[in-house]
N, C-alpha and C positions, 0 to 999 in steps of 0.2 A: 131382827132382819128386816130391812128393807127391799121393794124390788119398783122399779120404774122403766117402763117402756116407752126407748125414746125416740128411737124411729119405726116406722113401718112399711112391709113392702105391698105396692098398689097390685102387685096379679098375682102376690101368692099371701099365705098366712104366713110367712116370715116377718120373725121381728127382733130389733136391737135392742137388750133392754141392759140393766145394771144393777146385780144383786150384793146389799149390804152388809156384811158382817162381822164381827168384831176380831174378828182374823186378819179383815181386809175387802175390799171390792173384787168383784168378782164382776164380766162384761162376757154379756150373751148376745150370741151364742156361745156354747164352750163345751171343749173336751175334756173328761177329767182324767187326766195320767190313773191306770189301777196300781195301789201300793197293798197288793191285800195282805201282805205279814208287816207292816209298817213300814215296809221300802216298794220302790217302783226300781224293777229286777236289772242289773246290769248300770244304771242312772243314781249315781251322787245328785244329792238334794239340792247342791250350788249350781251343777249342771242344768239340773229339771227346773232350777229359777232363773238362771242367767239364759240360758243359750237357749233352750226352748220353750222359756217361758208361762209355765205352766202356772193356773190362779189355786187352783184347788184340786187335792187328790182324793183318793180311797184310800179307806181300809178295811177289813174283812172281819163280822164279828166271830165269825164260827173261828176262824186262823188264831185269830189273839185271843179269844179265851182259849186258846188249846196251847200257846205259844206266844208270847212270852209269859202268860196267864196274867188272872185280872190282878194278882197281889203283886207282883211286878209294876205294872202300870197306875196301878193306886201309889203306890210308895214313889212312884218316877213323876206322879204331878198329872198322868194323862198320857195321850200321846203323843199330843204336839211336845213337850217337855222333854218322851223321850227319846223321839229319833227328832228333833230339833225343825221340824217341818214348823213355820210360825204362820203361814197362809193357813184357808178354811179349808177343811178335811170333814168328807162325808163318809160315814159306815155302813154298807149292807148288814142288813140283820142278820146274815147268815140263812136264810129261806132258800137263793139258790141251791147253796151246799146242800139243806137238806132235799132238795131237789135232785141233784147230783149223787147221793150218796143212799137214794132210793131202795139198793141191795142192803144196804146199814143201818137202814132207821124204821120204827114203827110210829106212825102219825095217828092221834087222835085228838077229838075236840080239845083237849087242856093243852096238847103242845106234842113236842118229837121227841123223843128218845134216839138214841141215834149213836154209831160207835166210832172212837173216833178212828181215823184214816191212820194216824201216827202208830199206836198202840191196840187199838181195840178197846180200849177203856168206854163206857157206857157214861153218856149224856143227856141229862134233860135238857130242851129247849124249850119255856113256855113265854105268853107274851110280855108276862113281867118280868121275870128276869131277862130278858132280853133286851126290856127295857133300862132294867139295874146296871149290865154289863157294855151296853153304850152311853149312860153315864159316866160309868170309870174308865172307859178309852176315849171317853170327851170327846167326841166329833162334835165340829158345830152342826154338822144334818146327819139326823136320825134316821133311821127308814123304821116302819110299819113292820114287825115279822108276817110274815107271809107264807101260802105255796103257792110255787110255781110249776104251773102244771106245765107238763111235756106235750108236744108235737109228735102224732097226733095223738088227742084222746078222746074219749066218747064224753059225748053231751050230758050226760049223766053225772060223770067221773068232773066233769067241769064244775055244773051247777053245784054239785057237793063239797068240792075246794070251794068254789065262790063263797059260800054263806060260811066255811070254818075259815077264810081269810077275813069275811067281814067281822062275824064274831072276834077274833084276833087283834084288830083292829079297836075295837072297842075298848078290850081288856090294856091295849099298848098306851090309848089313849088315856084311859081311866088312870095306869100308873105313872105316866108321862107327867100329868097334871096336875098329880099329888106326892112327887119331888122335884129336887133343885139339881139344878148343877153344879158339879162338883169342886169345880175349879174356877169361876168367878165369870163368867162368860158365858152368854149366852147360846142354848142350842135350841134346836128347832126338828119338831117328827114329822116324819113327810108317810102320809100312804100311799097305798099302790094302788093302783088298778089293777085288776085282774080279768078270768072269763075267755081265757083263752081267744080262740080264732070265733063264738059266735058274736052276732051282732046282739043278740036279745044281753044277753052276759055282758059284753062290755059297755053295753049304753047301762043298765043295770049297775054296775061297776060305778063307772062314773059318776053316774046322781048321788051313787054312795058316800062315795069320796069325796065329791066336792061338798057334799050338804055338811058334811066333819069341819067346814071354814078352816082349815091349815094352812101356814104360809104360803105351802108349795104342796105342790101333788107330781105323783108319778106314774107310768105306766110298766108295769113289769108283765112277765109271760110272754113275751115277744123274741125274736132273734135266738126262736131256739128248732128251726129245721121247718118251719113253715116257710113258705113261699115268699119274698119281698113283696110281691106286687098285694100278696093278703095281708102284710107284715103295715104296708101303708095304708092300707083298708080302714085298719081297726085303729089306726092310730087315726087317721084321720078323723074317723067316727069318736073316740074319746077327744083328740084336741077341741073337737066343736061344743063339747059337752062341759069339760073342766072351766072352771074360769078363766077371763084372760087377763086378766091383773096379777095373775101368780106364777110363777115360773113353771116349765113343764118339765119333766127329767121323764127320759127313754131311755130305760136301763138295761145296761148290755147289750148297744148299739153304737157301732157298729163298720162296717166297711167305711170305705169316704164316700162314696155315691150311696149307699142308705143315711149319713150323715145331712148330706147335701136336701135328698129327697125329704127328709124329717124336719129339717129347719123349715121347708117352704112349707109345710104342714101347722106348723107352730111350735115345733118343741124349741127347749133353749138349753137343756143341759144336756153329755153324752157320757157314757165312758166304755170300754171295751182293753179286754187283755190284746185284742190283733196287733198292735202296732210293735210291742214288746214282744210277745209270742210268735208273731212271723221273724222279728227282724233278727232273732235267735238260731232262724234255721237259712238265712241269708235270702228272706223275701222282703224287699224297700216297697215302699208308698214313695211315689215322687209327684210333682205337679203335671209331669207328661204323660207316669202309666204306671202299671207296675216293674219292676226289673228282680228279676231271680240272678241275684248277685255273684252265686257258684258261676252259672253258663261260661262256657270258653268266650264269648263273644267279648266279653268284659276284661279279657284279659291285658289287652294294651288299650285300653280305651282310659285317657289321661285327664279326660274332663270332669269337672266337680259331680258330687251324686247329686247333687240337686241344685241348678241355678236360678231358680226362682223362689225359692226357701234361703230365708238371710241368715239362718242360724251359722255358726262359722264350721261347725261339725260339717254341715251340707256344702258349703263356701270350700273349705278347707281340703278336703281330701277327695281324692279320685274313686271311681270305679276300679279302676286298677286297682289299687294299694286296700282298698276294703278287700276286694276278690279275693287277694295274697294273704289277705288275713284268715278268710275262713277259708282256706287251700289249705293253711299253715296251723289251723284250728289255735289260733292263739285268741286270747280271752277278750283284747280288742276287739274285734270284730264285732261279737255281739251289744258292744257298747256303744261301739260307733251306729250300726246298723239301726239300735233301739233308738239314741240318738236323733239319726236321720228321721225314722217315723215319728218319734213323738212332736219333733221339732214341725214335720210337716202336718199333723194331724192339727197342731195350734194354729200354725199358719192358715191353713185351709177354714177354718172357722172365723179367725178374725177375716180374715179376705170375704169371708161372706156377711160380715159383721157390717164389713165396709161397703160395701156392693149395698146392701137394704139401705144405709144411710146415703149411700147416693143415687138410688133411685135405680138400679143399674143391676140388679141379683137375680132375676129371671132368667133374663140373655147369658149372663154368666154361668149360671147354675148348669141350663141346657149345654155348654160349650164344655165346661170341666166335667160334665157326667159322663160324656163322650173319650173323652182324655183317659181321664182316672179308672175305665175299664179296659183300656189297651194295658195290654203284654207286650211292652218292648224287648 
């Protein structure tokens, strides 16, 4: 993997850069579609490449080892093989889940036990195999297993996640770098940051992770019910700290005005379930606000759902005629609607992509932050 940074903005830490990999180019900023069972939910994989043009997805490691499991996916070539994705695909280590599934798992320093959500069936997670099992679903980007602590928690309960994610980290490393990949192509482990919302923990964090020299680093424990304005705090406090030759990934982030605020901080990677997860219960991201696409108001309003989004999805079809769809709970809808956001989430990033290279993405930033939290 390569990464090169090739414009930069003069009044914020935003920057353009372009990540290599034998998947494909990858051009940051960037949001990455979430596929966490191997699809991105309601979106055909010719859709998510043509029409909203998406470089690189997720996938979930705790989902696929539980489903379609790893002997599936070994015998199928990986996963780009077999749900036919041929861009770069990144996989969480599954750390959220056990974050998530807190009532189902017991954590200790060796790793998690944990049952699964499907069945109840009893699972270890530790940091080697979890390094083994993002081998055989072949992501070109690894993530670091990790925990992520919840919002809030005592200072205590932090520092003691901090040092069993750093220890974690060592052992992911240690196995990382004493196998290959499976399928001829190169991958790459990215760690996390951690340390929750203090400052002492995440600058702590930081020097950790960046002194590890990895291609890329990440920040995780964020955008989970802490405050935005703290959410940018600590990000800001780790962008200054990580290197700036390497890409930054803010994981599970986020709105488009946290998107916005994060890029002028320095991150370059995104991803988040909102845009498919809203657009399922008929909530659009448009370039002018948001629109809750049930409301009566929508009901004979014949103009495109988004005219400054060139996808033909957004081009093509009305407020009206979406509305009718989820009036009439027919399966379109959600398709359209997911559609609609994922197409304007790319958009909105390469737009800001375009703004740093021309000098011009402050002024805009301030104008679309404004926009993008109106409720039309």
């Amino acid at each position: 993997m390569k990464f090169s940074i090739q414009h930069t903005d003069a009044s914020s830490s935003a920057r353009a850069g372009l990540i290599t990999t034998e998947h494909g180019t990858i051009e940051t900023p960037i949001f990455m579609p979430v596929g966490t069972q191997g699809t991105v939910k309601a979106v055909h994989f010719e859709e998510l490449e043509k029409a909203v043009q998406a470089q690189i997805i997720l996938g979930n490691t705790y989902h696929l080892y539980l489903r379609p499991g790893l002997d599936i996916l070994k015998q199928a070539g990986g996963l780009h093989a077999f749900n036919t994705w041929q861009k770069p695909i990144l996989t969480d280590s599954g750390g959220y889940q056990v974050y998530s599934l807190s009532h189902r798992r017991k954590l200790t320093e060796q790793g998690v036990t944990f049952q699964s959500h499907i069945d109840g069936s009893k699972h270890l997670f530790t940091p080697e195999n979890v390094m083994d099992t993002q081998r055989i679903i072949g992501a070109d980007f690894i993530m670091a297993f990790d925990e992520c602590t919840p919002y809030p928690c005592e200072y205590r309960y932090a520092k003691n996640s901090l040092k069993i994610t750093h220890d974690w980290l060592l052992k992911c490393i240690q196995r990382f770098d004493t196998t290959t990949p499976l399928y001829g192509y190169e991958q790459i482990l990215i760690p996390i940051v951690q340390g929750s919302v203090y400052k002492d923990l995440r600058m702590e964090s930081a020097e950790f992770i960046a002194a590890q020299n990895r291609p890329a680093n990440a920040i995780g424990g964020l955008a989970v019910g802490e405050p935005a304005e703290m959410m940018y705090e600590m990000t800001d406090l780790v962008c200054g700290i990580l290197p700036k030759d390497k890409p930054r990934y803010l994981m599970g982030v986020g709105t488009p005005v946290n998107i916005l605020e994060s890029i002028a901080l320095g991150i370059d990677m995104f991803d988040c379930v909102m845009p498919t997860r809203n657009a399922r219960h008929g909530l659009l991201f448009t370039s002018e606000g948001i629109i809750n696409i049930k409301n009566q108001k929508w009901k004979t309003d014949f103009s495109p759902i988004d005219k400054n989004v060139p996808a033909i999805t957004s081009q093509k079809h009305t407020k009206a005629y979406l509305r009718h769809l989820f009036v009439v709970e027919e399966y379109l809808a959600a398709q359209i609607a997911s559609l609609q956001n994922l197409s304007f989430y790319l958009w909105l990033v390469k737009e800001a992509r375009d703004r740093i290279k021309q000098g011009t993405f402050a002024t805009w930033k301030n104008e679309m932050v404004v926009k993008l939290m109106r409720r039309l």
